[in-house]
N, C-alpha and C positions, 0 to 999 in steps of 0.2 A: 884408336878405338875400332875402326870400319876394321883393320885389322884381324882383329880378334874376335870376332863377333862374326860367327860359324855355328852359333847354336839358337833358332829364333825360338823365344818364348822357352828355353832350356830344352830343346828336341834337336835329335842331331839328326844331320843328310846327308847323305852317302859323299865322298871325298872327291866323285867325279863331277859333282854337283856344283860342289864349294869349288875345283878347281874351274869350269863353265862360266862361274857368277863371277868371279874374279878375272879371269881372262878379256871376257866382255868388256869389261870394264877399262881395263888397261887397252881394248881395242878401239874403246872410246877416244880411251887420252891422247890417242895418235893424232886423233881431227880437230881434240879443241885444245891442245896442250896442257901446260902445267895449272895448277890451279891457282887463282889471282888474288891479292893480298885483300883484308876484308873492304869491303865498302864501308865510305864512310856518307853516311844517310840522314835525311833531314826529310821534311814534310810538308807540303805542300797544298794549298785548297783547289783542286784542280778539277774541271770537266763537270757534268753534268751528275755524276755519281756524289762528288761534294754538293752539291746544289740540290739536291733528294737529299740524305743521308748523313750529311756533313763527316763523310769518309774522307781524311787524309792522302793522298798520296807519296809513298818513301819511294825517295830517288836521288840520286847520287849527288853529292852537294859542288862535285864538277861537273854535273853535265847539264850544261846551258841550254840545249834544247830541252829535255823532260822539265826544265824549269820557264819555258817557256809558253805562256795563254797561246794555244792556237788560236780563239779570237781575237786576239787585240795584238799579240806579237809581242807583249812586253813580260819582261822576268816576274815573273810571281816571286811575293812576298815568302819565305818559307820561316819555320818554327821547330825544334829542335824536339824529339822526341822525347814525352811527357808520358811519363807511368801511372799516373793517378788517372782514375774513371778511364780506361782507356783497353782497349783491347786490339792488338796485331789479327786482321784477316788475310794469308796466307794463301794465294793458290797462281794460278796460271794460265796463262790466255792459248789455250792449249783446244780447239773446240769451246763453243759456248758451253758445255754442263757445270765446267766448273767455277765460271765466272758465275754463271747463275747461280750456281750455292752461296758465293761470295757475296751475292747480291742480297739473298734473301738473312743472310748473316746480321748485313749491313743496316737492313732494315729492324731485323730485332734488335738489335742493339741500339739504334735511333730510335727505339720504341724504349727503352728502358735505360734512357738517356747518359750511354755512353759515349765516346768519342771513338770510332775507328782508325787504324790506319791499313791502309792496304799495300799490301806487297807482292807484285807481282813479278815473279823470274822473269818472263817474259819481256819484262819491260828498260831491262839493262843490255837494251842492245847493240850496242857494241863491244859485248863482254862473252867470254867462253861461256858464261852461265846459261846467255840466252840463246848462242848459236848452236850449242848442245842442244837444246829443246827445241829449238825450231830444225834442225835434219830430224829429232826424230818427231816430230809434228809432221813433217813434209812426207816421212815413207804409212806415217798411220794414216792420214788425210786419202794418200792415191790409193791406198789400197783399200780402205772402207768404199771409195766411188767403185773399183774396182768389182769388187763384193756383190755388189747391186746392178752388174751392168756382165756377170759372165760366172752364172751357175754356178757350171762347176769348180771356180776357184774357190766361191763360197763355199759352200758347202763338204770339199775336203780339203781346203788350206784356211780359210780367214776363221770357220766357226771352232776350230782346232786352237787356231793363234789365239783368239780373243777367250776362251776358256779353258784351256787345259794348260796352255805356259804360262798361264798369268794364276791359274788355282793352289798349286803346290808350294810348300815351305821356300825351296831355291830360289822363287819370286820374290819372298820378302828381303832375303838376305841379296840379291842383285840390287832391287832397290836403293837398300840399304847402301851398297858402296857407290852406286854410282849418286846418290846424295851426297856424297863428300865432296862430287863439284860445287855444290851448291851452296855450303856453307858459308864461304865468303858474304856473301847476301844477309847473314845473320849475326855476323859475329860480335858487332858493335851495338845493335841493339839491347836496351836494357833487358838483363835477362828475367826480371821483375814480371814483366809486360805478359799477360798470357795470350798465346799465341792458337786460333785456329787454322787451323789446318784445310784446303778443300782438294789438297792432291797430297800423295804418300811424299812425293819430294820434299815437300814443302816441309811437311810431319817430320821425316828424318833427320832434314838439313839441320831443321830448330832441335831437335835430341841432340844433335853431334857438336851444337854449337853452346850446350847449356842450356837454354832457357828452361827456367823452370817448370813450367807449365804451359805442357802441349797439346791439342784437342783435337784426334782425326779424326775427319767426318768422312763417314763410307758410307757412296751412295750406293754399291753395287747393291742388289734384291738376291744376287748370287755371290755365295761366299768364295771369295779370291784372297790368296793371303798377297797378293800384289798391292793391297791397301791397307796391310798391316804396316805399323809402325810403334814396336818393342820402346817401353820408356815413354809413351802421351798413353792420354784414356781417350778410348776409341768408342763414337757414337755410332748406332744405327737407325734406321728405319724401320725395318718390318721384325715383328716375333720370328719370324720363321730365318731370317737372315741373320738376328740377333743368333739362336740356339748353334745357327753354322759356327760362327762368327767365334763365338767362348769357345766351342768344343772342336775348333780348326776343323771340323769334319771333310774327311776327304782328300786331305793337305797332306798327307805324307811323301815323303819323297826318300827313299830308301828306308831307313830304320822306322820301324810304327811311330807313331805319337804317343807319348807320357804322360804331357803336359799340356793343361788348355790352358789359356789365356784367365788370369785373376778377374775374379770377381769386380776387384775393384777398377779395373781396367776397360770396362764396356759396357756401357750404358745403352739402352733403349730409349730413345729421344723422340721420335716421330719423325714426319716427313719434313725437309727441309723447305719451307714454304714463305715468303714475305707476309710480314704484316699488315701489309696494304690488301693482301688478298685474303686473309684468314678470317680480319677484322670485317669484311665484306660480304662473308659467303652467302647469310642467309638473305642480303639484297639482293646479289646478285643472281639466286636460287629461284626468288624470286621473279628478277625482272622473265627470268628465262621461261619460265611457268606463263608468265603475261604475253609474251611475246606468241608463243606456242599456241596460248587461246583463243591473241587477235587474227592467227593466220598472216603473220609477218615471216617474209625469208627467213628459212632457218640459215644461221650465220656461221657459217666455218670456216674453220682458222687452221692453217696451213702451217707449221714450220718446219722452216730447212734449218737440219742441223749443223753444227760446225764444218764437220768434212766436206758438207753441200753433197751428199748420197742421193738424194730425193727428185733431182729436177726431172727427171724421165717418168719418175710415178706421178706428181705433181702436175703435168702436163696429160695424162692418160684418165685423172679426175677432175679436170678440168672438162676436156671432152666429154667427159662421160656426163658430166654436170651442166653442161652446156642448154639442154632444153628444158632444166630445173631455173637456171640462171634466167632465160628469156620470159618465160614464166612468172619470174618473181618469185618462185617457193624456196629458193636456194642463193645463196651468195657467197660467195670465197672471198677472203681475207688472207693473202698468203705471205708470210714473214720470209724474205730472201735474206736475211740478217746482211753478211756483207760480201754475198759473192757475187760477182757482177758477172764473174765468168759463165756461172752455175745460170743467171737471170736470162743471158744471152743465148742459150741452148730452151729455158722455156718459152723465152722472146717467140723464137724462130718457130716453135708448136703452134703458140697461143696466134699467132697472126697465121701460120698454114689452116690452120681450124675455124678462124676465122672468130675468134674472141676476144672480143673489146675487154681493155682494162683503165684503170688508173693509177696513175703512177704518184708514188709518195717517196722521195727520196731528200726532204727537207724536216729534221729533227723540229723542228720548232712546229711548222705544219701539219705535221703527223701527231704531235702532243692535240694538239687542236680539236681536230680530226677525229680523235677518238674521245677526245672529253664532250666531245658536242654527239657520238653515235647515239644514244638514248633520248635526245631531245626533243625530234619526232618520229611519229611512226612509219616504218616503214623506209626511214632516210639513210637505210642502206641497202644499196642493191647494186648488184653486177659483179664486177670483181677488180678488186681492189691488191694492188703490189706495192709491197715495202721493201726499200733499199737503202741503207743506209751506210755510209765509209768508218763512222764512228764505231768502233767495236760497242762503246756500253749502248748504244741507242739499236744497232744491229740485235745483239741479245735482248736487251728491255725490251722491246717494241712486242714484241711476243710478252711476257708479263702484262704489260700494259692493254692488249688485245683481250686478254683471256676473261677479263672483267665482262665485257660486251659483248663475248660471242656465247653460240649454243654449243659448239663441240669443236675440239681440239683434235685435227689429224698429227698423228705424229706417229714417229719411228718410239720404240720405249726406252726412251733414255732416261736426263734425268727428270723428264718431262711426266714422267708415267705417274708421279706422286702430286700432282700440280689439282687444286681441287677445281677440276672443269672437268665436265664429261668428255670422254676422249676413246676414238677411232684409231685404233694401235696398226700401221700397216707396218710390213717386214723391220725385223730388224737389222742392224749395222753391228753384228759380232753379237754368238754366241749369249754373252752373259746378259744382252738385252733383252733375251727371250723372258727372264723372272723379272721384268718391270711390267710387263703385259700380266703376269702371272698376278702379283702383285692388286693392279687395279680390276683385272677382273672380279678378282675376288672378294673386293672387299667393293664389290657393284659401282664406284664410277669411271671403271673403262671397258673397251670389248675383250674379247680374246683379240690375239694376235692375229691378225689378216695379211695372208702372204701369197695369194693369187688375186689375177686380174680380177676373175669370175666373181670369186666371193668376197671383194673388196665392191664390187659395180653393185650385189646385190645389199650389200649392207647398206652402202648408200644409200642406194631406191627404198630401204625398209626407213632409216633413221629420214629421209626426207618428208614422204610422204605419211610416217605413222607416228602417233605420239609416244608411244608405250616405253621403246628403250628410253629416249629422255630422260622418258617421268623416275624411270627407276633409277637411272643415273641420278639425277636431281634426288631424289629421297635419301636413296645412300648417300650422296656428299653431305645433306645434313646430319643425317644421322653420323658417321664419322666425324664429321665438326666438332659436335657435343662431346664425344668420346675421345674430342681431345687431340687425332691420329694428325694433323697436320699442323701441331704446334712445334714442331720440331727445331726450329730456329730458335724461338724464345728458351728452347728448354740447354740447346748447346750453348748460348750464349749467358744462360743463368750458372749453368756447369763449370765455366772461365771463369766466370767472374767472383766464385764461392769460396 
């Protein structure tokens, strides 16, 4: 099928194009070889994501360690993959954004009392599936820090990569073939089972392997056809991403475009969001309003994203934040998810600077930790570091923060849609730039702040003034009501119809 399949959405692309997309590919095969016979998968209650969510984990029914409790050391019990009330979640530990979707999946659907199973590439590792993903994780990872740490590469090499060879038709159809490693991973599962999607691989692999019903979720805010996948119905986020999204705008790549993507193919979903937090907002909106009026630390919340791009900014707000923190009118809360490397380079700031923290690198304790921050007043201050080696508790730990805090520093990933008021600094390629655009606009985030200067003065305004806040805080209610971050509930009503 990957064969023949030269013409995405029935638009054709110039022949140097299709011969690039294939070549690639075949220069793939050299490092991970031939493609390996299907997996044969079963299911597992594993990690702290079953224990939230009662998510399944599919893993290989030889492989004795993924069948193995890291607490206890002993063989988990496993269970044969069940079609009934049940839904395949689909993505890859690939950066936190797209476990996060996973996450927030998992949660609607534990809300509307499904049975998940989760399938991660990533996690067949000692298989070409997952050594393919992880070279290329390894050359996106150095060179997003790269990005952040040397001008001019960004700005005429990385913001080029991450938007203009990822935007056009050729994108989707590379995809596409190099999905054909992936397959194996899917071939035994009942094709009954509707399957979402939180990465194009995934999307693909499950088209080429049958399953009947495919669901890809695109979080780009900028239309990329790199997250197109021909054959599943593809959900969005924003109207404005949505109108790209149907009408390929901008995607052509040799001959014009003909043909847009079927109506019935792309739905308008909202922001992909957990239940734990949507179900929440106007407490949470609330407590934040209270907090504001008794003159408690405003509380901010820091996360490092997958690649770990941010420790050098991270460490220059920190400073600068520094005589808010002695103060008590300010407090950082910084999610280091699981770089320890990325922690050891803010270590080395935070102690030249001479700013006290506390360190939280115990899953259990940090659950704690934050169920007890609203208990009393005032019982958070200074600044506080989360590290964790668990991947789901590295990525959670930030969900689980965003309840408690006042504002969200972050880069605009898939973060930008998350309802907490949020402080957008530089992004990490290109297409980030429309998740800033995104929250701006629709009042609960700033514009995008990409110098020292006007990053320090935002600060100084959102610490000492109430104003942005408040209007943050009004807009995320108002967007509640209207619906705009139910977006989990509505992909996962979409599966299961």
């Amino acid at each position: 099928m990957e064969k023949k399949y030269t013409k995405p959405f029935g638009n054709s692309i110039s022949a140097s194009s299709c011969f690039f997309s294939s070549f690639s590919v075949k220069f793939c095969s050299l490092f991970f070889g031939k493609k390996e016979k299907p997996f044969d998968l079963v299911a597992i209650p594993k990690g702290q994501v079953y224990k939230d969510f009662n998510v399944w984990t599919l893993v290989r029914r030889d492989d004795e360690k993924a069948m193995t409790d890291p607490e206890t050391g002993k063989k988990l019990k496993y269970e044969e993959i069940n079609p009934k009330k049940s839904i395949i979640i689909g993505t890859i530990r690939m950066g936190f954004g797209h476990w996060r979707i996973a996450i927030a999946l998992a949660s609607a659907a534990h809300k509307l009392g499904l049975k998940s199973y989760l399938l991660d590439l990533m996690s067949f590792t000692d298989t070409s599936v997952a050594k393919s993903i992880k070279f290329l994780e390894g050359y996106y990872n150095g060179f997003s820090r790269l990005s952040q740490n040397w001008k001019w590469f960004n700005e005429h090499i990385w913001e080029k990569i991450t938007s203009k060879t990822s935007l056009t038709l050729d994108s989707s159809l590379q995809q596409r073939l190099l999905s054909s490693f992936f397959v194996p991973a899917f071939k035994n599962i009942p094709s009954e089972i509707p399957l979402v999607a939180a990465h194009p691989w995934v999307g693909h692999a499950a088209v080429l392997s049958g399953t009947k019903k495919v669901i890809t979720m695109i979080p780009d805010n900028l239309p990329l056809a790199f997250w197109l996948v021909e054959g599943s119905i593809h959900t969005i986020q924003s109207p404005s991403a949505y109108m790209g999204y149907r009408t390929l705008i901008n995607m052509e790549k040799g001959p014009a475009i003909e043909k847009c993507i079927p109506k019935e193919d792309i739905i308008l979903a909202g922001h992909y969001i957990d239940y734990e937090l949507t179900s929440n907002i106007a407490k949470d909106c609330k407590a934040r309003i209270k907090r504001m009026n008794d003159g408690q630390p405003r509380r901010l919340l820091l996360t490092m994203g997958g690649a770990g791009a941010q420790a050098l900014k991270f460490a220059d707000i920190a400073k600068y934040c520094k005589k808010y923190i002695e103060e008590k009118k300010a407090s950082l809360l910084i999610n280091m998810g699981d770089h320890k490397g990325r922690w050891e380079i803010l270590k080395e700031h935070l102690d030249k600077d001479n700013i006290k923290y506390t360190m939280h690198d115990d899953w259990k304790k940090t659950q704690k930790f934050i169920s007890e921050m609203d208990e009393k007043e005032n019982s958070v201050t200074g600044v506080h570091i989360f590290l964790h080696s668990d991947f789901y508790g590295a990525v959670y730990a930030t969900n689980l923060l965003m309840r408690h805090c006042d504002i969200m520093i972050t880069k605009p990933s898939e973060l930008s849609f998350y309802p907490i008021p949020k402080l957008f600094i530089q992004r990490v390629g290109r297409h980030e730039a429309w998740g800033a655009i995104r929250g701006s606009e629709i009042g609960d985030g700033t514009k995008e702040v990409t110098t020292p200067d006007i990053l320090h003065r935002v600060l100084k305004t959102i610490i000492e003034d109430d104003d942005l806040l408040k209007m943050n805080i009004d807009f995320i209610e108002l967007n509640s009501k209207a619906k705009i971050y139910d977006g989990a509930l509505e992909v996962v009503r979409i599966a299961t119809n």
